[in-house]
C-alpha positions in Angstrom: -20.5 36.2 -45.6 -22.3 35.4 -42.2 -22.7 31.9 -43.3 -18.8 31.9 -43.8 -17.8 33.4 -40.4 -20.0 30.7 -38.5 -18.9 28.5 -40.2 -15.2 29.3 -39.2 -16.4 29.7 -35.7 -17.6 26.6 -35.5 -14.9 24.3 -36.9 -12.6 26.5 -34.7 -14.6 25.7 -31.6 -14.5 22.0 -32.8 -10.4 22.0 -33.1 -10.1 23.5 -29.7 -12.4 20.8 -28.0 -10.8 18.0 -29.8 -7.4 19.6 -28.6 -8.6 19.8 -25.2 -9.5 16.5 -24.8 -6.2 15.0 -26.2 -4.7 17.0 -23.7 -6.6 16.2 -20.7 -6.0 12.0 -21.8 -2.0 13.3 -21.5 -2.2 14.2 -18.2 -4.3 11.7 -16.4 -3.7 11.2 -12.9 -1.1 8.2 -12.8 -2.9 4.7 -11.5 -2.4 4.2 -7.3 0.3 1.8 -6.3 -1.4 -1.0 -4.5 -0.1 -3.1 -2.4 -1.7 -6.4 -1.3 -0.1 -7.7 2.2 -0.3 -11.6 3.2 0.4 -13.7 6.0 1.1 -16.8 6.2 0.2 -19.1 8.1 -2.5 -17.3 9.6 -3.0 -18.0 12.5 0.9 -19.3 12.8 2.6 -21.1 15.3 5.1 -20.1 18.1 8.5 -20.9 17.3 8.0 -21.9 13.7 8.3 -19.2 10.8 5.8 -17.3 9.3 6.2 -15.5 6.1 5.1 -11.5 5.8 4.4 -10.5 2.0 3.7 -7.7 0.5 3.2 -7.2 -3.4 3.5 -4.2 -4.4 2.1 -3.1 -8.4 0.5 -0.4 -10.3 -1.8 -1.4 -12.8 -0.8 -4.3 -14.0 3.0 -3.5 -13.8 4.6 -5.6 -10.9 7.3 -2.8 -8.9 10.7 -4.1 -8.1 12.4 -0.8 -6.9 9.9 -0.2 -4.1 11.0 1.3 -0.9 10.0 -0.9 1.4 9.9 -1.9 5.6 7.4 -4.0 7.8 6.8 -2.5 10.9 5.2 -5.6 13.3 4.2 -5.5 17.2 2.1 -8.0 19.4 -1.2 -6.0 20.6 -0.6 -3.6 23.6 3.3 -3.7 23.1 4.9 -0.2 22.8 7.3 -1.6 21.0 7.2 -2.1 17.2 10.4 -3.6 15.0 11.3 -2.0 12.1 12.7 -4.0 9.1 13.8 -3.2 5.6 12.5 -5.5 3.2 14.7 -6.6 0.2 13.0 -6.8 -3.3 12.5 -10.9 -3.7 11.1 -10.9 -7.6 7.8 -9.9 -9.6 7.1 -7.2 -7.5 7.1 -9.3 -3.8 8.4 -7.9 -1.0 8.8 -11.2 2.0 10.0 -11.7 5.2 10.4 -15.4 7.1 9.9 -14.6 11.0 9.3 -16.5 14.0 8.0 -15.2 17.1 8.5 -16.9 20.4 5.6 -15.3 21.7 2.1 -16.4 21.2 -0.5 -13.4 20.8 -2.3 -11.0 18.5 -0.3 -9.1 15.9 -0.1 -6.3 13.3 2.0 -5.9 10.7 2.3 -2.4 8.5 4.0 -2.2 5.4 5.1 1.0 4.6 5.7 0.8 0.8 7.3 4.2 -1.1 7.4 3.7 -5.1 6.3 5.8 -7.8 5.8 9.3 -5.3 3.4 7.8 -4.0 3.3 6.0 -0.1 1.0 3.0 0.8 0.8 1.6 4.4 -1.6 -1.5 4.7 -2.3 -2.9 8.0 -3.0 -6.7 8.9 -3.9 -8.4 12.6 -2.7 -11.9 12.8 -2.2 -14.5 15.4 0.2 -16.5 16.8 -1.2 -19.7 18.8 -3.5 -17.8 21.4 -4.9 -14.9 20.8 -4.4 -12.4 22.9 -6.5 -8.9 23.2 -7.2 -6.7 20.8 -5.9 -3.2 20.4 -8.5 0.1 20.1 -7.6 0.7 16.5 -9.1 4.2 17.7 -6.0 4.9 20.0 -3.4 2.9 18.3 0.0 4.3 18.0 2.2 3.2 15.4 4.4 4.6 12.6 7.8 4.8 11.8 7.9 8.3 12.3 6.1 8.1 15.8 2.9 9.7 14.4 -1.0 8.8 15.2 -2.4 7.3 12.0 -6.1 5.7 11.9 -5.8 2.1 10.2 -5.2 1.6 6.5 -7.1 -0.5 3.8 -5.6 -3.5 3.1 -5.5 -3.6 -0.8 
């Protein structure tokens, strides 16, 4: 009779592990949505365009109904434009821009898909460059908030 109840104790231990880990695979933690940001040319060219990318996946699955907009400034400028980027195809996310101004630039893409927000940051130049920002007092966001630099991914 001992043998018996062990027995059952043990193949019941072994069904709730098994179940355990089926359920623990179901509610893995969905993959990040990455977002690899491109310039190019880099370093550009005053008065000629220059093309801002940003492709956006997760996994291997390329995201077309991503949310979205480039925010670009030329170093030490309070000012930063704000763009909404239309969906090209496969998951790229372009603008064509020319800037008049030679200089040292940023560019953020702040890219919403899948609940989940990624905002990669990239310098590039223009002709000259000109100086660098502190990246320890730099302020840019869309919402007007402090925010350390990004990884570019």
């Amino acid at each position: 009779m001992k043998k018996s109840v062990l027995l059952l104790i043990v193949i019941l231990s072994l069904g709730l592990t098994v179940s355990c880990s089926k359920q623990e695979e179901n509610t893995a933690m969905p993959k990040m949505v990455e977002v690899n940001l491109k310039v190019s040319p880099n370093p550009g060219e005053p008065n000629k365009p220059i093309i801002l990318e940003a492709k956006v996946t997760q996994g291997k699955e390329k995201i077309n109904d991503a949310d979205v907009s480039f925010e670009i400034w030329r170093s030490k400028d309070p000012n930063h434009e704000k763009i909404a980027i239309p969906h090209a195809k496969d998951g790229i996310y372009r603008l064509e821009k020319i800037f008049q101004q030679e200089g040292t630039y940023y560019i953020i893409s702040h890219v919403t898909a899948r609940d989940m927000h990624n905002m990669p940051k990239k310098e590039f130049t223009v002709g000259a460059p000109s100086e660098k920002e502190d990246s320890t007092t730099s302020n840019h966001s869309m919402d007007g908030m402090n925010m350390d630099d990004e990884p570019n991914h």
